[in-house]
matplotlib code that plots the C-alpha trace (Angstrom):
import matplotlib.pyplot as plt

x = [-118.9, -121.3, -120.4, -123.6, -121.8, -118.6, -120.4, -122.2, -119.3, -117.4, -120.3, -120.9, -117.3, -117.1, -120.3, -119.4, -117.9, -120.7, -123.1, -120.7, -120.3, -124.1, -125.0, -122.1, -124.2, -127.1, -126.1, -124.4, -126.4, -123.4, -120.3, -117.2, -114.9, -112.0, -114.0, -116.0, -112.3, -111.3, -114.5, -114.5, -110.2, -108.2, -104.8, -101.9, -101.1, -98.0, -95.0, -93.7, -90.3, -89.7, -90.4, -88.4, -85.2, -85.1, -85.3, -82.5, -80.7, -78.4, -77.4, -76.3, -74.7, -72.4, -72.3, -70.8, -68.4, -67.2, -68.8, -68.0, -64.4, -63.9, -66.1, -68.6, -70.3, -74.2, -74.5, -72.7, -75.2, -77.9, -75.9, -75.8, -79.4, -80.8, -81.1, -83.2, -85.3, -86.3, -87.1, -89.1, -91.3, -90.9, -89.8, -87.1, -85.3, -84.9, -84.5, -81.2, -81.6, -84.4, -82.6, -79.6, -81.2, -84.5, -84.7, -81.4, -81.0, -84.8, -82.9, -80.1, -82.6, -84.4, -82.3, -79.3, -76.6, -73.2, -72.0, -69.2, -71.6, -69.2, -71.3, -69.9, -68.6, -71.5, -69.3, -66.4, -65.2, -62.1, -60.2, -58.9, -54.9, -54.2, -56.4, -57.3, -59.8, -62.5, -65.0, -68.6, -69.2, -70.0, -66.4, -64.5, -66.5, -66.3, -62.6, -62.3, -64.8, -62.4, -59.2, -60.6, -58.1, -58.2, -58.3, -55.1, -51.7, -48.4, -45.8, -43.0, -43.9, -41.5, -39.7, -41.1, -39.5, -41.3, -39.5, -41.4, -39.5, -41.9, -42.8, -45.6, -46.6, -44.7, -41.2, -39.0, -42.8, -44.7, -44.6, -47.9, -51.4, -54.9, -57.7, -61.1, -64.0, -66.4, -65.2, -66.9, -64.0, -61.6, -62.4, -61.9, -59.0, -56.7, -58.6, -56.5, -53.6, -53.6, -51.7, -49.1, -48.7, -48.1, -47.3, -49.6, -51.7, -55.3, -57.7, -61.2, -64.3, -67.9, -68.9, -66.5, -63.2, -62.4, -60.0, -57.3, -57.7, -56.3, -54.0, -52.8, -52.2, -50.2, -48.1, -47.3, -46.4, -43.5, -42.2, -42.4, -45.7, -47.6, -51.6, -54.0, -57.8, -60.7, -64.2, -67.3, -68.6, -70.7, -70.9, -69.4, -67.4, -65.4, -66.2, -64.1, -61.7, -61.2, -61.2, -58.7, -56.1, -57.4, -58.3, -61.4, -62.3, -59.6, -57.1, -54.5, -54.4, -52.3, -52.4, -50.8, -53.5, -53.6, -56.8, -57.6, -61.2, -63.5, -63.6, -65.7, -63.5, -63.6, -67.5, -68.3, -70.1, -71.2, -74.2, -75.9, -78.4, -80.5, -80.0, -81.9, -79.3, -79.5, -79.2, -76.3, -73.7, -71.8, -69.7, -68.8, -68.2, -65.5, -63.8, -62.9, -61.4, -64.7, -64.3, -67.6, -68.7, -68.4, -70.5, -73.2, -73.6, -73.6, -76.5, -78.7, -76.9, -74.2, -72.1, -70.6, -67.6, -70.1, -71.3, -68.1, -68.1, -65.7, -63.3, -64.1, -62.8, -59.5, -58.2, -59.5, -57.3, -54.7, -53.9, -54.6, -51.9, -49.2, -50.1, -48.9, -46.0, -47.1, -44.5, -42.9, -41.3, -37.6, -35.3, -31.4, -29.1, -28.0, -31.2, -31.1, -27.5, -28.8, -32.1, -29.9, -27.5, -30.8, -32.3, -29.2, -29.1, -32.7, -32.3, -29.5, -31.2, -33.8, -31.3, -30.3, -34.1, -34.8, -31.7, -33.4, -37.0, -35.7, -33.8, -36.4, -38.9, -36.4, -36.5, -38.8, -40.5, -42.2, -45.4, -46.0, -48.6, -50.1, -49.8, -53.7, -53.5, -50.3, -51.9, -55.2, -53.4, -51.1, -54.7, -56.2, -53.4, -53.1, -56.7, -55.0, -53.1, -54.2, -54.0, -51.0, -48.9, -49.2, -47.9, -45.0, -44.6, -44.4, -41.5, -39.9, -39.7, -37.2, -37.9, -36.5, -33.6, -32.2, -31.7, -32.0, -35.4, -37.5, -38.2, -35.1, -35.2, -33.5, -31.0, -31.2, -33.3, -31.0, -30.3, -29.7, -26.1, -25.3, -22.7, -22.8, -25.8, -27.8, -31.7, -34.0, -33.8, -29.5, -30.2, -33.1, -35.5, -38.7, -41.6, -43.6, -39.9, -39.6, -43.1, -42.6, -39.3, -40.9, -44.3, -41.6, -39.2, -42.3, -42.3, -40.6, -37.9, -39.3, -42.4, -40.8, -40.4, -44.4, -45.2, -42.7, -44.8, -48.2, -46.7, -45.6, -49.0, -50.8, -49.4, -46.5, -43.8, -41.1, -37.5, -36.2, -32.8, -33.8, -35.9, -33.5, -30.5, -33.2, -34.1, -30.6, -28.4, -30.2, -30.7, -34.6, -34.3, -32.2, -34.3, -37.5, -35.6, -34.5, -38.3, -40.1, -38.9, -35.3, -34.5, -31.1, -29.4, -28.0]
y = [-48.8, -45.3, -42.7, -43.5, -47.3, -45.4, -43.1, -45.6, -48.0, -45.1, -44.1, -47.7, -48.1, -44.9, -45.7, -49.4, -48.2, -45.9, -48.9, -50.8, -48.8, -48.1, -51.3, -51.9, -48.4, -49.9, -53.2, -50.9, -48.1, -45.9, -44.9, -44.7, -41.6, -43.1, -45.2, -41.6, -39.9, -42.8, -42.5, -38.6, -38.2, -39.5, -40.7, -41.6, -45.9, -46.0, -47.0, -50.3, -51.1, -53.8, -51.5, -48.4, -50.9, -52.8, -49.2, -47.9, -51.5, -50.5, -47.1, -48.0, -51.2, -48.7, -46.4, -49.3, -50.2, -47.6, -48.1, -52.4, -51.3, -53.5, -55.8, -54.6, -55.9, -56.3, -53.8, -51.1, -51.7, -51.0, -47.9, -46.7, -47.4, -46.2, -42.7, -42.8, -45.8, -44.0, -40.4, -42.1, -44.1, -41.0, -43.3, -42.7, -46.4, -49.1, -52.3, -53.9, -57.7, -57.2, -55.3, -57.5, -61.0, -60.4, -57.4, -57.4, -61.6, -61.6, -58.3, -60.9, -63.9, -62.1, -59.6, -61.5, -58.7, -59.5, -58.3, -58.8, -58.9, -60.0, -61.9, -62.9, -66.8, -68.5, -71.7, -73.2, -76.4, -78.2, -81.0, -83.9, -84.4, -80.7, -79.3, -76.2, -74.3, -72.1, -70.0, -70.1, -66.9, -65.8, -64.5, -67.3, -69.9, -68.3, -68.3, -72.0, -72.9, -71.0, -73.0, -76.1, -78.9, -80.4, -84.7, -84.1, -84.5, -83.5, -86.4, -83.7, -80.9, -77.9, -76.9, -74.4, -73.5, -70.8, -67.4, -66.9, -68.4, -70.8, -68.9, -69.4, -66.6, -62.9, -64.0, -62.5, -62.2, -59.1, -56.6, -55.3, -56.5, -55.1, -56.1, -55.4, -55.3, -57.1, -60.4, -58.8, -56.2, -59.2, -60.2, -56.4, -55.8, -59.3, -57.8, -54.3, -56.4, -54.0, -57.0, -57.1, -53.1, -52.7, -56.2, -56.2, -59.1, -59.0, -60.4, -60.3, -61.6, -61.2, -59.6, -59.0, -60.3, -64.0, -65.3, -67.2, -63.6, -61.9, -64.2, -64.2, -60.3, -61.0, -63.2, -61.2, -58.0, -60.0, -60.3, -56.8, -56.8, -53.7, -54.5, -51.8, -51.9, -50.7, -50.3, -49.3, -45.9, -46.9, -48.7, -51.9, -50.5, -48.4, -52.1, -54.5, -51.8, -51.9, -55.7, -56.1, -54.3, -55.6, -58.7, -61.1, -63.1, -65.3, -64.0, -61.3, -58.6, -56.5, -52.8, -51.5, -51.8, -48.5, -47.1, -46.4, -45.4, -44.8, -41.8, -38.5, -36.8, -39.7, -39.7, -36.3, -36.9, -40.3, -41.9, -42.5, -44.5, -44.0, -46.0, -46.5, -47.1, -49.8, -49.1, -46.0, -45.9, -43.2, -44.9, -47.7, -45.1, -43.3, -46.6, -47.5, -43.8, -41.9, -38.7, -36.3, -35.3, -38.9, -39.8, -37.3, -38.0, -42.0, -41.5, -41.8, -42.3, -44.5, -45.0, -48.1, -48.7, -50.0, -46.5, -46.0, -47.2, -49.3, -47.2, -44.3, -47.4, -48.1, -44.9, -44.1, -46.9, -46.7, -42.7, -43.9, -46.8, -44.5, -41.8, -44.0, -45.3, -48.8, -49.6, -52.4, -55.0, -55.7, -58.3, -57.4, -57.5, -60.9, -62.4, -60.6, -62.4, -66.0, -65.0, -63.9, -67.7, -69.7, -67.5, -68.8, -72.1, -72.7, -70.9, -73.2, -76.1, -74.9, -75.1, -78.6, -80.0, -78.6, -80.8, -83.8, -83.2, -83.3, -86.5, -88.4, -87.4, -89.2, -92.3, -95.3, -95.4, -99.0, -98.7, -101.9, -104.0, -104.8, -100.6, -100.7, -103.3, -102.3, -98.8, -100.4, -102.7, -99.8, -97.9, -100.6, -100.8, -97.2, -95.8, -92.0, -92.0, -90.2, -92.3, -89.9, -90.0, -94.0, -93.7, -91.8, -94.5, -97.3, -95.3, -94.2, -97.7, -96.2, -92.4, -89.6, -88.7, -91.3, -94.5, -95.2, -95.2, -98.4, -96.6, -95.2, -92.3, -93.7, -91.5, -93.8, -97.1, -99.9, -102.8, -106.1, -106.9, -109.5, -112.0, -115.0, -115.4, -118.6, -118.8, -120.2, -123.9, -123.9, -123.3, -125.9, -123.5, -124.8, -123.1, -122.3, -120.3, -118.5, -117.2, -116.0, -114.4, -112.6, -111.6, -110.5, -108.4, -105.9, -105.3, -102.6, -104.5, -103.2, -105.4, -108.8, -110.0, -109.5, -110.9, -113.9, -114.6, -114.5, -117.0, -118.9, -118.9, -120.2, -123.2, -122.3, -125.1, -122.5, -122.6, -119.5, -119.9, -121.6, -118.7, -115.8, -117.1, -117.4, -113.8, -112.1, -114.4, -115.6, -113.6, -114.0, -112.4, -109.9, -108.6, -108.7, -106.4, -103.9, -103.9, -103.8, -102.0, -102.5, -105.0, -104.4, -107.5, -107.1]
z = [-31.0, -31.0, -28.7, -26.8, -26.1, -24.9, -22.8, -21.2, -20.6, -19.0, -16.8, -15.5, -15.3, -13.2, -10.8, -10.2, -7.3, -6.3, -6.4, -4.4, -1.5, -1.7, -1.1, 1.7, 3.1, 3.1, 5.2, 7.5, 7.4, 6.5, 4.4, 6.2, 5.9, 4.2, 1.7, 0.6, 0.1, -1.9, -3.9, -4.0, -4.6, -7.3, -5.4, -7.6, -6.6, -4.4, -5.5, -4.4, -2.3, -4.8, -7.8, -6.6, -5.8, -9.2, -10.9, -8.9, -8.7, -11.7, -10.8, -7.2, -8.2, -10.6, -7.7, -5.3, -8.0, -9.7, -12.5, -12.2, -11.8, -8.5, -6.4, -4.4, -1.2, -0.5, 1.9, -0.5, -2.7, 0.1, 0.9, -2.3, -3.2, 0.4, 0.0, -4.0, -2.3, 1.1, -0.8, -3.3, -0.4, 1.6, 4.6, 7.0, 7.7, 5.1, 6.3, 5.0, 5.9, 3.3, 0.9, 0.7, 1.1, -0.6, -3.2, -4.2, -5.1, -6.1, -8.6, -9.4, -10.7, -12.8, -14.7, -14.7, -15.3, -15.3, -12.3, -9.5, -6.4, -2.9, -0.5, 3.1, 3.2, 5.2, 5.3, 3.8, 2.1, 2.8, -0.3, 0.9, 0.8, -0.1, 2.5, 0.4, 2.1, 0.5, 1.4, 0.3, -0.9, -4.1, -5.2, -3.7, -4.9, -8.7, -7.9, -7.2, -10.0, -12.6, -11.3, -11.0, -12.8, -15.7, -16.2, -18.3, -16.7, -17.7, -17.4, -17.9, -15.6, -15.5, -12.3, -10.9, -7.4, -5.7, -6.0, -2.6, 0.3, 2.2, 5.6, 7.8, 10.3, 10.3, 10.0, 6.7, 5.4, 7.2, 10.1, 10.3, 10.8, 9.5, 11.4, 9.7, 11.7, 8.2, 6.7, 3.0, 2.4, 2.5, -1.7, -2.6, -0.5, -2.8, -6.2, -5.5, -3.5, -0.6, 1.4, -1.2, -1.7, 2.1, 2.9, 5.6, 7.0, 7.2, 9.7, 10.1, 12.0, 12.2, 16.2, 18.7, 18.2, 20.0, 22.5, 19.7, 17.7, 20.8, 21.3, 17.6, 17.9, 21.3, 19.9, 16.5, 19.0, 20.5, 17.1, 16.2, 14.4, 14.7, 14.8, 13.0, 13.6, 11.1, 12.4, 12.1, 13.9, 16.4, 19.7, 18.8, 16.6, 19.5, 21.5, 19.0, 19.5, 23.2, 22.8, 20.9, 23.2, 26.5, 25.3, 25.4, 28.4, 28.9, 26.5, 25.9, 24.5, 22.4, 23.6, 20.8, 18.2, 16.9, 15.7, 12.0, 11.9, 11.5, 13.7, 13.7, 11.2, 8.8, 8.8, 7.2, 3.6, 4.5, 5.0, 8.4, 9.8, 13.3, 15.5, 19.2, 22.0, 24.4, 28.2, 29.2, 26.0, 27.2, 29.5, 27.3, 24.9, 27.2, 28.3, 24.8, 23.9, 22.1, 21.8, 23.6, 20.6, 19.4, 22.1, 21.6, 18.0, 18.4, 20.9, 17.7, 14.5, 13.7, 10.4, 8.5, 6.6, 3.4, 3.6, 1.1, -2.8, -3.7, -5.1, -1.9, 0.8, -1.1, -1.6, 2.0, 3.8, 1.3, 2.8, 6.2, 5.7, 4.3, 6.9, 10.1, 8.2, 7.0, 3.8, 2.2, 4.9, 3.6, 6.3, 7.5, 5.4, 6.2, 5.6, 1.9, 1.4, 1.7, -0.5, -2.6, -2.6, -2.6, -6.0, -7.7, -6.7, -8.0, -11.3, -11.8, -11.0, -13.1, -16.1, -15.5, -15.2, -18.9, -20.1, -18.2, -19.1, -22.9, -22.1, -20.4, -23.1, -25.8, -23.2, -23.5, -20.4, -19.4, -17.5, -14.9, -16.4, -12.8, -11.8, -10.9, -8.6, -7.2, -6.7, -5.1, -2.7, -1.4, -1.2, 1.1, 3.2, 4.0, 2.9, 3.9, 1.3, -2.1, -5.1, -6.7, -3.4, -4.1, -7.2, -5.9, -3.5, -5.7, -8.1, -4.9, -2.4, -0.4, 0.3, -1.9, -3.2, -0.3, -2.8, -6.5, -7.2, -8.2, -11.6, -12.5, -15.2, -18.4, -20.3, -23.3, -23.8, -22.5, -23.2, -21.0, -20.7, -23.4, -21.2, -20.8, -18.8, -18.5, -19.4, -17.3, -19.2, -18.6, -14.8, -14.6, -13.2, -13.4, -15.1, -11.9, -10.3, -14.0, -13.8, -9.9, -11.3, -13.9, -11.6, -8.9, -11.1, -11.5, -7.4, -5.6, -3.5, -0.1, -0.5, -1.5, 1.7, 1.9, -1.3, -0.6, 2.6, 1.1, -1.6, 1.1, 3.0, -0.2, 0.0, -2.9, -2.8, -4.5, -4.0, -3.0, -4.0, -6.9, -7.2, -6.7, -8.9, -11.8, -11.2, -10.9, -12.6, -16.1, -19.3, -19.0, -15.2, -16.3, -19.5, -16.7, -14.4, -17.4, -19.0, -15.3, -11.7, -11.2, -8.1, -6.3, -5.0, -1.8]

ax = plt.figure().add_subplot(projection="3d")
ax.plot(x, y, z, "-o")
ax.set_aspect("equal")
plt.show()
C-alpha cells in the first residue's frame, strides 16, 4: 500500500468514532460529557479481576505453600494473592467466595499445574462392611483414590499385629485436645503429623461448636484431658471460644479450654480485612475475655488464621503447643509393663506364623467344587454379610479358634487311612446314598441337619443310617472327607 492508503486508513480509523458520536449528536441534539472525554483522552483499558488473579495465581500459590513444600488451603491462597490483586484494581475488599470458588478452580481447569490445593470436605462417603469413612475433599479423596485395592489377593498374608494397642477415645492414647475453629487445616496438620509429634487429638467444625462437641470435651476433662482452642480473631472467633467452656444450649461445657489464639499479640504482620459489625459487639466481646484494645480494633477489622502460609501456621502452633506444656503422653509404669509382655508375645507369634505360612504353602490345598453356591446361599440367607466374611464362615463352621476348623490347614498332603475299610459295593449302599455321601462330605457339619431336611422335603427316600455308615465307615467316604471339608462324627 502507498503512504496516501495508510494515511487514509489511519484517519478513517481515527474519525470512525467522531462520525459516530456525530450522528448520536444529531438525534439527540448533543454530546454527552463522558462520551467527549472518551473521544478527546486516551485511557489505558482496565485490568481485569480475572486477568490480575491468573497472573498472580502462581506466585501466591508458592507463597501459601512454601514454595509446594506442604498443602495449602483455598483461602490461603486468597490471602496470599489479596493484597497484589486489590493494588493492581486499586480496590479496597476482594471478595473471597469468588476468589476461591470461581477464579481460583476456573485457574485450576485451565492451567492445570500440579499442585496440592486443600479444599473443605463438602460431604463424605461411607464402604460397606469396613465402614471407612472419607471425606470429599480434594486431598482426602486423592488419598483414598491412591489406596484403593487391588483384584489380587494374597492366600498367604503375613501377620501383621498392630504395634499400636487398639484404644478408642483418650485412654493409654492422648491427654490433650486441639480444637480448630476451620475443618481445612485438618489435611496440613496429618501431612506434618502434629497429632503424632504432641499426641494431641484434633477436632474441628464449621460455626459455632455443637451440643455432642461440648459434651465430647466434658467427658475427655473427667479423664484428665486438657482441651486447647485455635480461632480466628474476630467476633465469632472470641464466640466459639466462650462456647466451648460454657457450653451450647443444652450441653456442657468444659471451662478449662485454654485459649491459643489468635489474640492481639499474635496478629501483628498479618493480613486484615474490614469488616462492618452487626448490632453492639463490645459486650459480647467482654463476656468471652477480649481484651479493650481487642475490642476497639475488631470494631472494624478482623483477622483469620488462613492469613498465615503454610509453613507460617505450623511453626506458629508448633511454639504455642510447646509453650503451655503440650508433650509426648507416656502411661504409669504399670501400664508400660504389660505393653511391654504383649510386644513379646506377638513377635513371638509372629515367628511361628512364618514356619506355618511356609508349611501350608508346601500343602495341597482342595478348593470345594460347589464353593460359589455355597457362598451365594450363605449370602441369601444373611444378605449382611460380605462375601469374604462368608467365606470365613464356611472354613470356620463353628467360630474361631473354638473347634477344628471345616478346612483344616494340612501340614503334609494326606492320605486316607488304608484299613480295612469297606467300599460302598461291600456295604450295599446304593448308588443314590453314595452320591448323597459324596455331595454331603463337601458341607460344613453345622448345616447337615439343614441340608438333610431339604433332601427330606423333596421327596428323597434315603436311608440315613444307610447313609451315614457309607459316609464315615467305607474307603470311598473316607477318601471324600480327606479331598472335601472334613466331617466329625459325633
Amino acid at each position: 500500500m502507498s503512504l496516501k492508503d495508510d494515511l487514509g486508513s489511519a484517519l478513517k480509523k481515527v474519525g470512525g468514532k467522531w462520525k459516530k458520536a456525530k450522528r448520536h449528536a444529531d438525534k439527540n441534539d448533543r454530546v454527552t460529557a463522558p462520551r467527549m472525554h472518551r473521544m478527546r483522552y486516551y485511557t489505558e483499558p482496565k485490568e481485569s479481576i480475572r486477568g490480575v488473579a491468573f497472573e498472580v495465581m502462581e506466585s501466591a500459590y508458592m507463597k501459601a505453600s512454601s514454595n509446594g513444600k506442604y498443602p495449602a488451603n483455598a483461602r490461603q491462597i486468597y490471602y496470599a494473592a489479596r493484597p497484589e490483586i486489590l493494588k493492581r484494581l486499586d480496590k479496597d475488599e476482594l471478595n473471597s467466595q469468588y476468589f476461591t470458588q470461581t477464579l481460583l478452580k476456573d485457574y485450576l481447569e485451565e492451567r492445570r499445574p500440579s499442585w496440592d490445593v486443600v479444599w473443605d470436605a463438602r460431604g463424605h462417603i461411607m464402604e460397606p462392611h469396613t465402614r471407612e469413612v472419607i471425606g470429599l475433599g480434594g486431598l482426602e479423596v486423592r488419598d483414598y483414590i491412591k489406596r484403593f485395592t487391588s483384584k489380587e489377593i494374597n492366600s498367604t498374608p503375613t501377620l501383621e499385629p498392630d504395634r499400636l494397642l487398639q484404644t478408642t477415645g483418650p485412654v493409654h492414647r492422648f491427654s490433650n485436645v486441639l480444637f480448630i475453629e476451620k475443618e481445612g487445616f485438618n489435611p496440613l496438620m496429618e501431612a506434618v503429623s502434629i497429632p503424632e509429634k504432641f499426641d494431641i487429638a484434633i477436632t474441628s467444625s464449621k460455626g459455632m461448636p455443637v451440643a455432642a462437641l461440648c459434651d465430647l470435651l466434658s467427658k475427655m476433662e473427667e479423664l484428665e484431658v486438657t482441651a486447647y482452642c485455635l480461632h480466628d480473631f474476630d467476633v465469632s472467633g472470641f464466640t466459639i471460644l466462650k462456647t466451648l467452656k460454657r457450653g451450647a444450649r443444652g450441653s456442657h461445657g468444659s471451662g478449662k479450654v485454654i485459649d491459643l489464639g489468635l489474640r492481639f499479640d499474635d496478629i501483628q504482620g498479618l493480613q486484615s480485612e474490614p469488616v462492618t459489625p452487626r448490632g453492639n459487639i463490645s459486650r459480647t466481646l467482654r463476656q468471652a475475655g477480649a481484651t479493650k484494645e481487642e475490642i476497639e480494633f475488631l470494631q472494624g477489622e478482623r483477622v483469620e488464621l488462613n492469613a498465615m502460609t503454610s509453613e507460617e501456621f505450623i511453626h506458629w502452633l508448633e511454639a504455642k503447643l510447646t509453650k503451655v506444656g503440650v508433650k509426648k503422653y507416656v502411661p504409669e509404669e504399670v501400664y508400660l509393663g504389660e505393653a511391654y509382655k504383649r510386644a513379646l508375645y506377638l513377635t513371638r507369634l509372629v515367628e511361628r506364623e512364618k514356619e506355618l505360612r511356609e508349611e501350608f504353602k508346601k500343602s495341597e490345598i482342595v478348593i470345594p467344587d460347589n464353593l460359589v453356591e455355597d457362598v451365594n446361599e450363605a449370602l441369601s440367607d444373611d444378605s449382611e454379610k460380605s462375601w469374604d466374611e462368608t467365606i470365613w464362615d464356611i472354613v470356620n463352621p463353628n467360630g474361631t479358634g473354638d473347634s477344628e476348623p471345616a478346612s483344616p490347614i494340612p501340614t503334609v498332603k494326606t492320605e486316607p487311612p488304608e484299613e480295612s475299610a469297606p467300599t460302598f459295593s461291600e456295604l450295599g449302599v446304593s448308588p443314590e446314598v453314595a452320591d448323597r455321601c459324596i455331595k454331603l462330605a463337601k458341607i460344613p457339619e453345622a448345616k447337615i441337619d439343614t441340608i438333610l431336611d431339604k433332601m427330606g422335603k423333596k421327596g428323597l427316600d434315603i436311608d440315613m443310617e444307610q447313609l451315614m455308615n457309607a459316609l464315615f465307615f467305607t474307603k470311598e467316604g473316607q477318601k471324600t472327607i480327606i479331598k472335601g471339608r472334613k466331617i466329625k462324627k459325633d
